[in-house]
N, C-alpha and C positions, 0 to 999 in steps of 0.2 A: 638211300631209299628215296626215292620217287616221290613226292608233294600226294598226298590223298586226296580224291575229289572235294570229303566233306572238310579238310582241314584245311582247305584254298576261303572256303567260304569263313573261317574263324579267323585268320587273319584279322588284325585290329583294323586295318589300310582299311578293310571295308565299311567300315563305318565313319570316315573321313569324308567330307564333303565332295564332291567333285562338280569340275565345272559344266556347266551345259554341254558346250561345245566338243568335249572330252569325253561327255560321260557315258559311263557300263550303267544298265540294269542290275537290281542286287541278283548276287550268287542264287542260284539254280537251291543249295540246299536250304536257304530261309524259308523255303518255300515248301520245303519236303518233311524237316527235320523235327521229331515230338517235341523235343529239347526247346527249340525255338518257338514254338505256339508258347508253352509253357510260360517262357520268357516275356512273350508278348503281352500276358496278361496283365503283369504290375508293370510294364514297362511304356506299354500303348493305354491299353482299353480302360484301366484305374485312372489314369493319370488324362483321362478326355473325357469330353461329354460326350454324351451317348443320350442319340433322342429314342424316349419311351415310351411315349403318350403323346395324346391329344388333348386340349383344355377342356374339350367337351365330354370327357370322360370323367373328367374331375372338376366338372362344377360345384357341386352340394356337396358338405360337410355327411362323413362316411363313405364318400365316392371311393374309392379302389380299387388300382392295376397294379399286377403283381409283373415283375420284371427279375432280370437275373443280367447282373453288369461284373463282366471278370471272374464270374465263378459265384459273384456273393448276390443274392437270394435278397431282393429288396420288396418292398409294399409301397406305393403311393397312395398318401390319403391324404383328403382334404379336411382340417380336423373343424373341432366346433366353433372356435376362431376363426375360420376360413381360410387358414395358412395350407397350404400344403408343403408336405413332410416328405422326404424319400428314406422310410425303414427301413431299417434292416428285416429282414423276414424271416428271423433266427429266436426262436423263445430261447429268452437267457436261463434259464434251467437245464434242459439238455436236449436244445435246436432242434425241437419241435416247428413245424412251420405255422405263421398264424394265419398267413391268407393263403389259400391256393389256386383261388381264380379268380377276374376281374368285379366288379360289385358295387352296389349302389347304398346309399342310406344306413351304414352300418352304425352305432351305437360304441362300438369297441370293437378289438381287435383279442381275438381269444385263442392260443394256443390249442393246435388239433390234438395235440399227444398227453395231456396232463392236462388243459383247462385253466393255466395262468392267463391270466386276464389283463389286459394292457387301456389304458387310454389313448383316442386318436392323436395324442397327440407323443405317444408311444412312454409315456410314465407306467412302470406296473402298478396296476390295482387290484388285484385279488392274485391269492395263491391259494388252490384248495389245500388244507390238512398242512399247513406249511407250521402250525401254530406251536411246535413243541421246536422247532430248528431253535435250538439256538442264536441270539444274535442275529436274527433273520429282519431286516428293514423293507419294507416294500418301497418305502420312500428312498432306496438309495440306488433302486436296478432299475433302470429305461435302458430303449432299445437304440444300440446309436443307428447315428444318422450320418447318409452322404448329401453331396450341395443340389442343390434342386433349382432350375430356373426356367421361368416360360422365355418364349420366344414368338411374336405371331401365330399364338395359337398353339405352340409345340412345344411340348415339355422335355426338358434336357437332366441327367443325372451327373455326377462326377464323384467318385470315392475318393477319391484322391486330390493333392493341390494340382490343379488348371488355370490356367490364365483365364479371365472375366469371361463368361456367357459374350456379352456387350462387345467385349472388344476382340473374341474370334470370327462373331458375325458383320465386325464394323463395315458399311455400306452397301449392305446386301439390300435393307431397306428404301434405300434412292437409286438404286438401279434397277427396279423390279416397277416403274410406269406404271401404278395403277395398280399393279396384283397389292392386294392387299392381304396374305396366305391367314389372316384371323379370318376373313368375312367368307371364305373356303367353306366348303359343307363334308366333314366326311362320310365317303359312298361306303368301302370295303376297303376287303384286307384280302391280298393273294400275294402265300409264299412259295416263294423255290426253294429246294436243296441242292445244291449243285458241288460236285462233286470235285471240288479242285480248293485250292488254298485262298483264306479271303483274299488275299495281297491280289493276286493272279485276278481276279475277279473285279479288283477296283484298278489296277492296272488298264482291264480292258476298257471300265468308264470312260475310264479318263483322256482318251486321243479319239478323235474324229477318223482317225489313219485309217481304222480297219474299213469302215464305215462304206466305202463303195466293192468291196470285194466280199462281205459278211450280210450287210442289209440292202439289199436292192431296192427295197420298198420305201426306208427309211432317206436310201441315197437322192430317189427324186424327188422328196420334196425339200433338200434343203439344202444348203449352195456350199458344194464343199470349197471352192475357192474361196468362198468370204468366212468361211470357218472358220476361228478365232477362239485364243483361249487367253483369258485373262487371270495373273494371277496377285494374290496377297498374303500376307504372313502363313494366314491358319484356311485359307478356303482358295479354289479355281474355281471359273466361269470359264465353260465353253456355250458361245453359242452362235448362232447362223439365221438368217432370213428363212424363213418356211414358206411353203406352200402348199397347200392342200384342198382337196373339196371338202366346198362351203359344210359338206352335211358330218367330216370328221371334224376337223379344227380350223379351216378359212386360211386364210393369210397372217401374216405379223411376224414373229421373232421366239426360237424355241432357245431355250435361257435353261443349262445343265449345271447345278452348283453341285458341289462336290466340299464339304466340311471334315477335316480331318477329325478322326480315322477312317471311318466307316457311313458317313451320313451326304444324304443326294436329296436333292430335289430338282427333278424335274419339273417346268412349266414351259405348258404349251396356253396356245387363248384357250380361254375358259377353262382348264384343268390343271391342278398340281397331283405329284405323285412325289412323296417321301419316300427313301430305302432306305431298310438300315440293314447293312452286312453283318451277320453276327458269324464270327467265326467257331465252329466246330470242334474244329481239331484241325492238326495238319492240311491234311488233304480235305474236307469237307468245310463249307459255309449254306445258310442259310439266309437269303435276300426277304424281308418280310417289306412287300408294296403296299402302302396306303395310297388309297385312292381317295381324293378328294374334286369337288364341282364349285363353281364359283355358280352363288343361286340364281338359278334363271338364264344361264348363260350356254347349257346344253340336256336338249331333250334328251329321252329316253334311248332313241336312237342313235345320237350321238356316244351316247356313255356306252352303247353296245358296242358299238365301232370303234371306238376308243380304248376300249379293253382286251377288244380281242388283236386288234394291232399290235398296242406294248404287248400280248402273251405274243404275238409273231417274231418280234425283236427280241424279248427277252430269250427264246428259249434260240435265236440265232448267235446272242451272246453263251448262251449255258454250251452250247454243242463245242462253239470255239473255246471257251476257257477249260472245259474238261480236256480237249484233245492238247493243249498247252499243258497242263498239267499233269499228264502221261507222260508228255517228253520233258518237263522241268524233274521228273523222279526217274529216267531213262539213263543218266550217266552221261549221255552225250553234250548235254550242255550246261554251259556254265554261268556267262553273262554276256547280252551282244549288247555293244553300239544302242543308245538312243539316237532319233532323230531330231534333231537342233529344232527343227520348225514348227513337229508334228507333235511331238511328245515333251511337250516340256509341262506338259499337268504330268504327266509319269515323272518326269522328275522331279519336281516340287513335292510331290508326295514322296518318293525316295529320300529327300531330304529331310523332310519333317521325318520319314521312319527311321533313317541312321542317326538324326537328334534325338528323340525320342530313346535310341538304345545305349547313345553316348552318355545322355542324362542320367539314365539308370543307373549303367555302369560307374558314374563317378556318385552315387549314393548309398554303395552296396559298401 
């Protein structure tokens, strides 16, 4: 019998390293297959940080954003300490949720479905009518916790063991001349859903390749021959000389970071923008853009013109990865050839994803 499309792709070979020069793009069904999302959850997104926030969300004690990393239902709250915490968002009774939307000044954390009552700092403190339970302890149930860390202003989760905060963003801060992404002001928040698998989506981040055939707009301001992609353990850097009018961004250096799994920051002069891919399902991901200004560095108009560009870009990226992701579930393909020169942020993320499934698999 004949080899099956999706049993090429389970082959163990596929999650062996390969070298640059040699290397395949992963199998066509990682990309398609429920099974695999599934997979990816404890195997990528538990076991990374994952940015959720911003500091200025969570300054004051009772500040909370409510998040969802791998399925599980968190809260951040800055407690009366001034620690901030990453909750769990599951009343330990019977997973009632305690917060449901973002929030300022809050006192406690109160369960919506029953009214058990927690401290910010996630101890439970009251249980209504709880008083005949036998053996019942208030002092023995809090809410666990995943690892929580800032970063220049940007709040990162992890459920799972990850290597240090610190030492996946090591040197990001002395390459960045001046940006200083705390002293950033956030503007807004615009999200996509796009309809193709995350992988397929940070894929296309990640190479400058497409970049004169996909963005026209994008291609002249910025020098695809000195386009450069720098890479490190847990993070790439693409970036190129720009040039633009003085009245969008001026001149200088457009600087693409890319943080494994899912997390980017763009910086242009005067503006950063965070993404974070949250994967769907299979076939579906959502990109949520924060937009941030360095203060006093772009008028009103500039921030127009700036917005409405990245939505120009982005959705010349959304048309191309959707139409990728038609023919990645079409049968016809498998895995091509990367480009040694062009694509080696695609592979470096490749490798970090087949380590990432290697890992799991030797823990299971």
């Amino acid at each position: 019998m004949a080899v099956t499309f999706d049993a090429r792709a389970r082959d163990p070979d596929w999650l062996q390293p390969q070298p640059l020069q040699t290397a395949l793009a992963l199998p066509a069904p990682l990309y398609t297959e429920p099974a695999q999302f599934a997979r990816e959850q404890c195997a990528v997104f538990a076991r990374s940080w994952q940015l959720v926030a911003h500091a200025a969300q969570l300054r004051e004690p009772g500040d909370h954003v409510v998040a969802e990393v791998a399925g599980v239902p968190l809260v951040l709250v800055r407690g009366e300490d001034r620690t901030l915490r990453a909750l769990h968002n599951v009343c330990r009774h019977r997973a009632g949720p305690l917060a449901t939307c973002d929030g300022r000044g809050a006192k406690a954390l109160r369960c919506k479905y029953h009214g058990w009552t927690y401290n910010l700092d996630g101890q439970l403190r009251s249980a209504p009518e709880m008083q005949d339970a036998a053996d019942f302890d208030l002092g023995s149930i809090r809410l666990p916790q995943a690892q929580v860390s800032e970063w220049q202003g940007l709040v990162f989760v992890a459920l799972d063991r990850a290597s240090a905060l610190t030492q996946v963003l090591a040197g990001i801060d002395a390459r960045l001349h001046g940006h200083r992404i705390a002293d950033y002001e956030f503007h807004h928040r615009v999200s996509y859903e796009v309809r193709c698998n995350w992988k397929a989506y940070v894929d296309n981040y990640l190479e400058g390749y497409h970049v004169p055939h996909i963005h026209p707009a994008l291609n002249r301001m910025l020098d695809y021959r000195s386009y450069t992609t720098e890479l490190t353990e847990w993070y790439s850097l693409q970036h190129s000389p720009l040039e633009s009018a003085p009245t969008l961004y001026g001149n200088g250096e457009a600087l693409y970071y890319f943080i494994w799994p899912n997390t980017m920051l763009n910086i242009l002069p005067g503006r950063l923008q965070t993404n974070r891919v949250v994967a769907l399902d299979a076939s579906r991901c959502r990109i949520d853009f924060d937009y941030f200004y360095h203060v006093g560095a772009a008028d009103a108009q500039q921030r127009t013109q700036d917005q409405n560009f990245s939505d120009e870009v982005q959705h010349e990226d959304i048309a191309i990865c959707e139409q990728v992701q038609q023919r990645l579930a079409s049968g016809s393909y498998f895995a091509g050839r990367l480009n040694p020169k062009r694509e080696t942020g695609v592979h470096h993320f490749h490798e970090l994803y087949r380590r990432a499934l290697r890992e799991a698999a030797s823990d299971a």
